[in-house]
N, C-alpha and C positions, 0 to 999 in steps of 0.2 A: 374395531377400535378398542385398545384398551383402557380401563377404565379405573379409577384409584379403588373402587371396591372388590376388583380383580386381584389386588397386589398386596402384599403382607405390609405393614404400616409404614410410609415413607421417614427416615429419620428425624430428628426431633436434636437440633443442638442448643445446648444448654444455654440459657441468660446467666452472664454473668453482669455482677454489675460495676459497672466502669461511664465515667460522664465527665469530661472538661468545659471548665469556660472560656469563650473567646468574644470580644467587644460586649460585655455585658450581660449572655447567653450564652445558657447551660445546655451542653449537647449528650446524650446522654447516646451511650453505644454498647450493649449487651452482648454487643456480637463480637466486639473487636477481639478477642482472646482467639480467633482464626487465623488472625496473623503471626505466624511464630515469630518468637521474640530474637531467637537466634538466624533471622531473615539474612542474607540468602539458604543457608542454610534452615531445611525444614524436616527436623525430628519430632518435634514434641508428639508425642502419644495421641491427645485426644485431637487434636488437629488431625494428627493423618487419621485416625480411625472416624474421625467426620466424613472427611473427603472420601475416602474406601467405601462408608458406607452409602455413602451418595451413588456414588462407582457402582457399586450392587443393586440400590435399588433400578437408577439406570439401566442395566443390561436386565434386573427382570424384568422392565415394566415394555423394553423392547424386544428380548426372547419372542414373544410369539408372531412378532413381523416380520422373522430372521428370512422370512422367505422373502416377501415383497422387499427385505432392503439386497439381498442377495439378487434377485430381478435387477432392481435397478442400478445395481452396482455392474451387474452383467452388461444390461444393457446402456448403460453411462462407458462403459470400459468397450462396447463394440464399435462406439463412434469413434472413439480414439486407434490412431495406426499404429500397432505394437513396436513396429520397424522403421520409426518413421526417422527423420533427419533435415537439420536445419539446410538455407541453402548458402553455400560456400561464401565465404567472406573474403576479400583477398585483402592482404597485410603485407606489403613488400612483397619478399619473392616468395611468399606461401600463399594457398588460399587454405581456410582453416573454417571447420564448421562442428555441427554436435550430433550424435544419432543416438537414439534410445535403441535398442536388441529387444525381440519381442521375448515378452516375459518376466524384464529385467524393470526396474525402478529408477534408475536414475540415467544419466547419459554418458556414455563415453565421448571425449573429442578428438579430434583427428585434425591431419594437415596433407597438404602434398603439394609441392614444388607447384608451382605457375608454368615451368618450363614443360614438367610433363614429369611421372615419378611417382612411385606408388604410394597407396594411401601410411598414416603413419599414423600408430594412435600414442596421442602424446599424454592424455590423463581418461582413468577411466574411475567415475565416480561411484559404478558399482563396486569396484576392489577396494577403494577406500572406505566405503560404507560398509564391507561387507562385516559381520556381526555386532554392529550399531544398533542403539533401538531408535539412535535421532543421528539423522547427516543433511548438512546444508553445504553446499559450495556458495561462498557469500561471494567471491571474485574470482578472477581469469584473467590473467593480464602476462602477455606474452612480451619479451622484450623486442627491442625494433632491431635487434641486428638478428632478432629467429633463435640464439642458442638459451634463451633461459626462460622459466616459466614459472611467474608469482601467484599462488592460490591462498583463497582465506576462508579458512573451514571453522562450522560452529558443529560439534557432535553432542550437544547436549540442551540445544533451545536455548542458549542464555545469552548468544548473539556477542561470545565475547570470541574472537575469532583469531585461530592458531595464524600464523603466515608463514609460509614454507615458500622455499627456492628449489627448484627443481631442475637441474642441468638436461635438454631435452636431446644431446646427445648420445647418454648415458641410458637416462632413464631415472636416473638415479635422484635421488633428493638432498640436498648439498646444505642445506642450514633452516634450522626455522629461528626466525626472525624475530617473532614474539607471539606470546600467547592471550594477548589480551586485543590484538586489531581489529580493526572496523573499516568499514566503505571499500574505495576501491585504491590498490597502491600504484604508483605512476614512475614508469623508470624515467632514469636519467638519459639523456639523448645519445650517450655515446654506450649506455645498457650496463655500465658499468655498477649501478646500484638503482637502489628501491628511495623513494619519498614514501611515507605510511602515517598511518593516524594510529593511535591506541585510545583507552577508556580506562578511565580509573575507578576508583570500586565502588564509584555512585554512576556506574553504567554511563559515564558522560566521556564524550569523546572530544578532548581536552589539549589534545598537541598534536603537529609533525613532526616526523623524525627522519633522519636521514643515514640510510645501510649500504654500508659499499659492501659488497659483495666479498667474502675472504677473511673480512676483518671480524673481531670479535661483536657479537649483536650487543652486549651487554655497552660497550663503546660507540652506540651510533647516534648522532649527533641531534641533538631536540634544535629544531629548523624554529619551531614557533609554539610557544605554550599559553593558552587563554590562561587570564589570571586575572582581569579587570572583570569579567563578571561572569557568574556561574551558570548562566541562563542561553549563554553560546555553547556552542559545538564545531567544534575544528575539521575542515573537509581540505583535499587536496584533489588536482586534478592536471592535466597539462592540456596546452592548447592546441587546437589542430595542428598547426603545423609547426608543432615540436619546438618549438625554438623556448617556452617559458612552461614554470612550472607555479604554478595557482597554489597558494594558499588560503581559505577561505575561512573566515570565522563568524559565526552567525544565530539567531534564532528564529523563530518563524513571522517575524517580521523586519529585521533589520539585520545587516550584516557590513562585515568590509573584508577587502580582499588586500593580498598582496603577492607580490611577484619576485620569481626570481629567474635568471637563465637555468634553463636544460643541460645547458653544458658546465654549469658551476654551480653544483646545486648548496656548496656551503656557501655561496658570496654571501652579502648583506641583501635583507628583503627592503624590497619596495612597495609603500602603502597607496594604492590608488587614488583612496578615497576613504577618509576616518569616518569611523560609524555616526548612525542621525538617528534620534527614533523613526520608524517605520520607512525607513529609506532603505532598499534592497537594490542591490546592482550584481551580475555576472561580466564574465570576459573572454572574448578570447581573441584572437590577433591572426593579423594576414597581412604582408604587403607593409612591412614595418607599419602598421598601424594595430593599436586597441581598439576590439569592438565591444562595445559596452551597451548591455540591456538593464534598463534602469526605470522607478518609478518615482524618482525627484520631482518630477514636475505635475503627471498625470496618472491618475491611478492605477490606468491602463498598461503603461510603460511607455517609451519611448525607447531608440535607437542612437546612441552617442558613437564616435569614436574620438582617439585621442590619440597623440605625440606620447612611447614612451619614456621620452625624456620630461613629460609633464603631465604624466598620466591621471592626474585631477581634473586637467583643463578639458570638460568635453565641449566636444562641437555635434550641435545636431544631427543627424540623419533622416531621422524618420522620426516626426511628431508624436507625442500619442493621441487616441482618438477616442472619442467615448463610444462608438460601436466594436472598431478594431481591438480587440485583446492581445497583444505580442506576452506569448510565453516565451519564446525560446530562439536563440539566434547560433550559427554554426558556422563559422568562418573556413570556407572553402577556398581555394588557390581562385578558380572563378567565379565562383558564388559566394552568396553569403545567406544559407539558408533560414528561411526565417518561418516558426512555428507560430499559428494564431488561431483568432478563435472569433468569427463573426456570425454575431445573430446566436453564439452558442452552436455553431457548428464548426468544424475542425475545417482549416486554410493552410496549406502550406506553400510557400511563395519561395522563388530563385529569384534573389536581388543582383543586377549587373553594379560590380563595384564602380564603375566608369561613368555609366549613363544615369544609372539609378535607377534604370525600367526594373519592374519586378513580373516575375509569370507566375502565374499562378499554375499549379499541379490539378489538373480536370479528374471531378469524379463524380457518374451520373446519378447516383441516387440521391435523395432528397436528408436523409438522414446518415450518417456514417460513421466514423470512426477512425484517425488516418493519422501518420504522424511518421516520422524522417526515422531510421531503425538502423544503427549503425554504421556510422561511413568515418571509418579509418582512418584513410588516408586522405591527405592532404589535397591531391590532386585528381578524382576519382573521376573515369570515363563517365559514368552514371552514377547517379546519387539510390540507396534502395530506401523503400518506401512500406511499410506495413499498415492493411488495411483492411477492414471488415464492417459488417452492419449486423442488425440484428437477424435479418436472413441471410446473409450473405459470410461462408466462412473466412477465415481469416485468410488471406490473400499477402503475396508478397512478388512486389514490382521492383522493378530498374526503372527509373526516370530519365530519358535518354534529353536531355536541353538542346542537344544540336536539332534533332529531330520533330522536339514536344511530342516523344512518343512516351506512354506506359510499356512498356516488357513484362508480362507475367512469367516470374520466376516460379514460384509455388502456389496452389491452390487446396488450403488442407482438405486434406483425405476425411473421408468418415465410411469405414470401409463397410458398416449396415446397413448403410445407402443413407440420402436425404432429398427430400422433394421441397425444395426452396416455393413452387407452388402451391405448399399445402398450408400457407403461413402468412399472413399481413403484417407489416410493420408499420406503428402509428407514430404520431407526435401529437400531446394536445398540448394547449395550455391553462389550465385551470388556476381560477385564483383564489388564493388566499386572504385570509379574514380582515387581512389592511388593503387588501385592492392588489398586491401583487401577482403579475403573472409567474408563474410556477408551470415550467416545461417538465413532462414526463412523455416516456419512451416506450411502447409500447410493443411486444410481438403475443400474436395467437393466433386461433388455429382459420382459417378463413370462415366456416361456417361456424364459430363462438358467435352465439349470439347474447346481444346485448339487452336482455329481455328481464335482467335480473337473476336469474336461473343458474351463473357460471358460475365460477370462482374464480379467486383474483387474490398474485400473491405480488405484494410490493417490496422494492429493495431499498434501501436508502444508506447514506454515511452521511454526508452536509459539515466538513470541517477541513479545517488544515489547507483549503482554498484547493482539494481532489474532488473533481469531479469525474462520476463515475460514467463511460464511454458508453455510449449505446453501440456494443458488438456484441460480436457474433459467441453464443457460447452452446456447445453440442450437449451439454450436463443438464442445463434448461430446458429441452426438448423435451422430458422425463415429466416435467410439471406440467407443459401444453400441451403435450399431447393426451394428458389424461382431463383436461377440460380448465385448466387453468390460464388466466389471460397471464400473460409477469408484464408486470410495469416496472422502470428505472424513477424514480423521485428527483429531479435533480433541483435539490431544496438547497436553499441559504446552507452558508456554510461552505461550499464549493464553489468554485470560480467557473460556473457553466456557465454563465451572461457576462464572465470578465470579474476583474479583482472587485469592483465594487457587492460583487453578489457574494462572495468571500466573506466583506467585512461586514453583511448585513446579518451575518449568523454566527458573529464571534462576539467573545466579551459582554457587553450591555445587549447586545441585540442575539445573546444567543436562541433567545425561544421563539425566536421567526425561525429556527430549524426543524423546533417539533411542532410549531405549530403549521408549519409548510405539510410535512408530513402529514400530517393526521388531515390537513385539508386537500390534499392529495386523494386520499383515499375515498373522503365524503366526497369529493367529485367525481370519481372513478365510481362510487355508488349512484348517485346521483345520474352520469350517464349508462347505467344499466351493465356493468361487468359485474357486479355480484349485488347480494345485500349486507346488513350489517350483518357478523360472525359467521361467512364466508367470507371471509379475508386472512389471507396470513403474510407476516411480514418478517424482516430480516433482515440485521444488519450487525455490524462486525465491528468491536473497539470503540472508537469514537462513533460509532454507526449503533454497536450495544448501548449505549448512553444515550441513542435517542430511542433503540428501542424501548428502555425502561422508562425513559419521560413519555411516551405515547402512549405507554400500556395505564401509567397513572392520569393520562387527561382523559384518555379516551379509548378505556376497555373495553366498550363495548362492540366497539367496531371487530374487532379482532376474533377468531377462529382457533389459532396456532401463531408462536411468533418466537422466533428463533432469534436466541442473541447471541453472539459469539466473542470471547474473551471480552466482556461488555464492560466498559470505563461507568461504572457505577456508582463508586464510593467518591462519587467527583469532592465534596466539601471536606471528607476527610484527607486524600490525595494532595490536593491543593494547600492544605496545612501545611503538609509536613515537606520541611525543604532537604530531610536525609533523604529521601526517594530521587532514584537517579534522575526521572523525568520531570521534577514537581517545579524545577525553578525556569527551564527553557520554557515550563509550560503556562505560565502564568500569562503572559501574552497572549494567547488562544483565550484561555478561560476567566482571566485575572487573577489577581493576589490577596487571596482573603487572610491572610498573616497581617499584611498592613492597613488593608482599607476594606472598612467597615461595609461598604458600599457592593464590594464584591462579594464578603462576606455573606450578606443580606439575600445577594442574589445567586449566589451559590444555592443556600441552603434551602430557595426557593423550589429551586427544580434541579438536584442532585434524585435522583432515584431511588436509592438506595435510602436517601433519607424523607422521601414522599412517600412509602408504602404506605396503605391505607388501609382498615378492616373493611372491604368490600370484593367484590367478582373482580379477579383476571382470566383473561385466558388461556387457555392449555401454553405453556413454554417449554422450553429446548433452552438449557445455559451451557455454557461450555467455559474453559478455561486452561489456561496451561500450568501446572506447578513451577517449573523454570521462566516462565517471561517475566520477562523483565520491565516491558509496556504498560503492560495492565496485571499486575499483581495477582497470583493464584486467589487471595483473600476477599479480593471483588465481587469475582462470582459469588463466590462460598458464601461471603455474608450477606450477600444480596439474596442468596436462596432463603437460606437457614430464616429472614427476617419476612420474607412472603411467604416461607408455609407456617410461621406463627401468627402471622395477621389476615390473609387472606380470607374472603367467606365463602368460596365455592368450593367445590370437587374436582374442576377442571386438573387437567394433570400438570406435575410439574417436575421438571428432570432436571438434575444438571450433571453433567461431566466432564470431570479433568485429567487431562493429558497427565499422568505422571511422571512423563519422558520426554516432554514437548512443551515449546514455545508457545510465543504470539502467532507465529501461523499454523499451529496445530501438528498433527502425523506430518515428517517428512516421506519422500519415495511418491510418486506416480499413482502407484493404485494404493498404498494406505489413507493419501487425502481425498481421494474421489470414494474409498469406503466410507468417509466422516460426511461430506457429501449426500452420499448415498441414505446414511441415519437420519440425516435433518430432514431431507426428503421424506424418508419414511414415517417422521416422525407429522409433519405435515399436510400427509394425502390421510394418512388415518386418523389425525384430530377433525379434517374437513374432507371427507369421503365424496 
């Protein structure tokens, strides 16, 4: 274990002093000079040479693990199939899938005729990445008559994404479209052009546009630009079977949609349904009808459809339930697949449009993971299906309805073998300090005994109404097998028990999140997976933000606790409305700019602004210079303000991507090296 009297002095960034007032109260912020003032751009001198120095001390204080993270990295990369390949999709007259090349970091994709006709490869994203130090392919969208192919590439973490046309005749790449795109772009039904969203320079994705293909990009035509409030973001989409083109504009609680034909993508739009607060609806259509999922009435959602010549007017379908959760609906020629979520377990049903029987998709284990993966086309012989548990690898089925068979398609690979025998998978429910039950998800090793003696590492996020699946993950193995139990949290904040369990960890009720968490864990002590400081924890963004609240209630419990681009500087964020995300996000967290009240409770339990002079434990921070999500300056100030106040010697690291986003190294095996560090950095704070 390394140890802070091992390592030449960890840096020391300077107090400046800086302090504003808001409702009455003086905030005083020492640190905020990390944030360069020339943001997005970051030169200033003592800022990067903070960060660099941090970066240094980091790699010394992990230099002497180089082996063990090398081990793990090796053997995290022998589970993975170097050669492996998704399984074929079919799109019209292709079927089109993806393969990685062993050795290689990214994946190439291919197609080949349905009729029969050699493989063809149509984008290979190693040659596009190749001397990058960051490549994302952000979308893949192939037009429906097969000759044209829209990609949206981010090369620099900053998620603002180029869009290119690619003629798949040629090879050749025929226009880019814009260099500021986002999400996914949706062609027009006869392929003749692109629908696309762009982001303006507060990262907010703010219109559709519309590019016919030939003509000049600089001339293509803004389809719909938010302009009534800065806290939406603009999505586009089309409906299964082609016939409409979705306009969407929304924030994480309400939204409205509008419509246009596929085949005239400049007509005049049509509004569904005008925005409500906390009123949310999707669509999509089959059978001259709108299928609409919606939570107007019940928190749950319910099932509408509508006349598009009166596409306000809905008519029920399917009620909503306070057991039944409806996430997601997929309008099929004869189904109309419906995603849900009962007891906090994953249900996927085939509803007959005629009768209205639903089937449900049979899956034997008790815990799972499972959810609808793809289906293109309109009229698809089988529906496919992806699906895993926490022992069980990721799996991918055909759902055959005439039959009610399952089809295994794929069963992934782990080419250094796995013995699904050697492994329990649990559920308990432990409750929390107001009586609520709280589900966590449990795998380890079968003879982990619960005697006190183990180790036990927990994961948690709790926001945004994602919750996190209990599947299957071959990186994990690396912690169980070396005597660690991993538990899933699936705490307030996340819509695991349905939208209500969502909103019980947003806004007013955020710290039923970290307080779920941290009583998670005394229960996982309590029944005999570890004692207190054997525990380590982890969590990522909005998931960082609870690991800094949990390390300030309750330090002691913790061993090692890894936070990953961690939303820390929550009171200061929340200010300020020039930051790309601060104003969609006031809804999640509230609006402490206007009311006092949020204010109050912001500043309550912000992290960053609760450090304390007392013991944490050993941490892992991380961050990206380029994201755009959570601000390189998050981390940074949140380190720089626990190694001034802190009273232990416990160790304390942080490192930033200076080439990299919100989700860290792109490529295959650079994100399973980062991986590999956290881990390393975790078995030897708690050996």
């Amino acid at each position: 274990m390394t140890k802070t009297s091992d390592l030449p002095p960890p840096p020391k960034a300077e107090k400046r002093p800086y302090s504003y007032e808001r409702h009455g109260i003086r905030i005083e912020d020492p640190y905020n000079w990390i944030r360069d003032k020339g943001y997005p751009t970051v030169d200033d001198k003592d800022v990067l040479d903070y960060l660099k120095a941090e970066n240094s001390y980091f790699e010394a204080a992990m230099k002497p693990h180089a082996k063990l993270t090398e081990e793990l990295f090796q053997e995290m990369k022998g589970r993975i199939k170097e050669d492996d390949s998704s399984v074929p999709l079919k799109q019209g007259d292709w079927l089109y899938w993806s393969a990685f090349k062993k050795g290689t970091q990214y994946r190439d994709w291919y197609r080949k005729p349905v009729a029969g006709g050699p493989d063809q490869l149509i984008y290979s994203e190693n040659a596009e990445a190749e001397g990058k130090e960051y490549y994302r392919l952000g979308a893949f969208s192939v037009s429906l008559d097969g000759k044209k192919l829209a990609t949206l590439v981010d090369d620099d973490g900053s998620e603002r994404f180029k869009l290119v046309v690619r003629d798949l005749a040629t090879g050749k790449d025929i226009e880019t479209v814009t260099k500021v795109g986002i999400g996914n772009p949706v062609w027009t039904k006869d392929s003749s052009g692109l629908v696309f969203t762009e982001v303006n320079d507060q990262w907010r994705s703010y219109r559709a546009r519309y590019y016919r293909i030939g003509d000049d990009p600089a001339k293509a035509v803004t389809l719909y630009e938010e302009k009534d409030d800065i806290a939406f973001s603009v999505g586009v989409d089309r409906t299964t079977d082609d016939s409409l083109i979705i306009i969407s504009t929304g924030n994480n609680s309400s939204n409205e949609v509008r419509i246009l034909p596929a085949d005239k993508p400049t007509a005049p739009l049509t509004l569904i349904k005008a925005r409500k607060p906390d009123m949310q609806y999707e669509v999509d259509a089959a059978h001259g009808k709108l299928w609409i999922l919606t939570n107007d009435k019940h928190v749950n959602f319910r099932i509408a459809s509508s006349d598009p010549a009166a596409p306000g007017e809905w008519n029920e379908v399917v009620a909503g339930s306070d057991r039944t959760y409806l996430r997601g609906i997929t309008a099929h020629r004869d189904h109309l697949l419906v995603t849900s979520r009962v007891d906090g377990l994953d249900q996927l049903f085939l509803r007959d449009y005629a009768s209205g029987n639903q089937e449900r998709v049979p899956f034997a284990e008790a815990s799972y993971s499972a959810s609808f993966a793809g289906n293109p086309e309109y009229a698809p012989a089988s529906y496919r299906l992806a699906y895993s548990s926490m022992v069980t690898p990721q799996t991918v089925y055909d759902y055959h309805p005439g039959t009610k068979k399952l089809e295994v398609r794929k069963v992934q690979e782990i080419p250094s073998g796995y013995d699904p025998s050697k492994y329990v998978t649990e559920r308990m429910m432990i409750p929390a300090r107001d009586g609520k039950q709280v589900p966590v998800s449990i795998v380890r090793l079968k003879d982990f005994k619960k005697d006190g003696s183990g180790k036990l590492f927990v994961y948690g996020y709790g926001a945004y109404g994602y919750a996190i699946p209990p599947s299957f993950s071959t990186s994990r193995l690396s912690l169980v097998d070396r005597g660690f139990a991993f538990a899933i949290a699936h705490i307030r904040g996340g819509d695991d028990l349905g939208y209500q369990w969502f909103l019980d960890g947003k806004l007013k009720n955020r710290t039923n999140t970290f307080n779920d968490f941290v009583d998670v864990a005394k229960g996982l002590i309590a029944a005999g997976y570890a004692r207190p400081g054997r525990v380590a924890a982890q969590g990522g963004s909005a998931g960082g933000e609870l690991m800094g609240a949990v390390v300030n209630q309750a330090p002691e419990l913790f061993g090692a606790v890894v936070a990953d681009v961690p939303f820390v500087d929550v009171l200061n964020t929340m200010l300020d409305d020039t930051l790309p995300l601060t104003p969609g996000e006031w809804t999640e967290w509230g609006n402490p700019i206007t009311d006092p009240e949020a204010f109050k409770l912001l500043r309550s339990y912000s992290p960053y602004d609760n450090v304390e002079a007392k013991a944490y434990p050993a941490m892992l921070i991380t961050g990206g210079l380029n994201d755009p999500r959570v601000t390189y300056w998050e981390p940074a100030k949140w380190t720089a303000k626990l190694r001034a106040t802190k009273t232990d010697n416990n160790l304390l690291l942080m490192k930033i991507n200076m080439g990299a986003g919100h989700g860290g190294k792109s490529g295959r095996w650079n994100s399973l090296n980062e991986v590999a560090e956290a881990y390393t950095f975790v078995l030897t704070q708690i050996p």
